[in-house]
Steps between C-alpha positions, in 0.01 A plus 500: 500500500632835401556723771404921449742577773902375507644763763798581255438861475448523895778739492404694233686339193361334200549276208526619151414250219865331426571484881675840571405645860395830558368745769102533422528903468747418145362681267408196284292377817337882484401462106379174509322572780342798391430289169320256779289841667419581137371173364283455851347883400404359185333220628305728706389729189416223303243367781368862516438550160281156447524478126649240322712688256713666756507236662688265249733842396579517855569113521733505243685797648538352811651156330756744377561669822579178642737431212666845612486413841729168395733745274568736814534208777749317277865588603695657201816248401368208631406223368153356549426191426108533454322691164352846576219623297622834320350821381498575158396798247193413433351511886587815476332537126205337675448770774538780248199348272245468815616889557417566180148322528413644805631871402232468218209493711577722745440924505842663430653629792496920507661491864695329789272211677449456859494114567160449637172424378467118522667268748662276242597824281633612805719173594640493130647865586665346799617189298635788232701681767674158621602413181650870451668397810640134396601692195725750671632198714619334199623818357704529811639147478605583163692770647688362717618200230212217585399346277202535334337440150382831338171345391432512881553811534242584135250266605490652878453840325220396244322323735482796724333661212261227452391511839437890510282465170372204661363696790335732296352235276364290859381857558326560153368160510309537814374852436702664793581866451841577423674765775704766326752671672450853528814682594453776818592830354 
């Protein structure tokens, strides 16, 4: 029987995939975690939004975030002797068509929106701003020489675009009022 808990990381280390320790606040530990946060948002705005279109788009995104999450807990050099599942061009093809869809039914945008309006529009705007957030973590680990594929970095940034026009479109869809921004003067 497989066991959730081993008491390895009681001291606060942790395994990458090919075996190399590290303290759980590395920075790959902080992007694939915040890959983790992310994918669990999503999961939340795809129960919200109760309709079976988002909900498969939103499946398939969060296959590939667990794909990314494999990329980023996979120790650079090593190597592993298991197959990882891999990003390629075309996921991130596939998020620019459903922007495209959805951009083509919704009002065009004359100002800044407030998140708000509908719970699950709502949620996506939080799931937007944590993957701005893995993003800059993986920008960072670029930075500072980890390594990390560039299509990680693209398909973080698209998808963050998705999921903003994907608020708007759970918004649209469920005849919530969009919240513009109007700037104190």
């Amino acid at each position: 029987m497989f066991k959730i808990y081993t008491k390895t990381g009681d001291k606060g280390g942790t395994s990458l995939i090919g075996g190399v320790r590290v303290p759980k606040n590395h920075i790959r530990i902080e992007s694939y975690g915040t890959v983790d946060e992310l994918n669990s948002y999503i999961g939340m705005v795809s129960d919200m939004a109760a309709n079976a279109e988002i909900t498969d788009w939103l499946r398939e995104i969060q296959d590939r975030l667990f794909t990314i999450g494999s990329v980023l807990a996979t120790a650079p050099d090593k190597d592993i002797k298991m197959k990882l599942p891999d990003l390629h061009e075309s996921d991130i093809t596939w998020l620019e068509e459903r922007i495209d869809c959805m951009n083509e039914t919704l009002p065009e945008m004359r100002s800044f929106i407030l998140p708000g309006g509908h719970v699950a529009a709502s949620t996506c705007h939080v799931a937007r701003c944590v993957c701005r957030r893995a993003e800059r973590i993986c920008v960072a680990m670029q930075e500072q020489q980890e390594h990390i594929p560039p299509i990680v970095i693209s398909y973080l940034n698209r998808l963050s675009d998705f999921l903003f026009v994907l608020a708007r479109y759970i918004g649209h869809k469920a005849n919530a009022p969009e919240i513009p921004w109007r700037a104190r003067l």
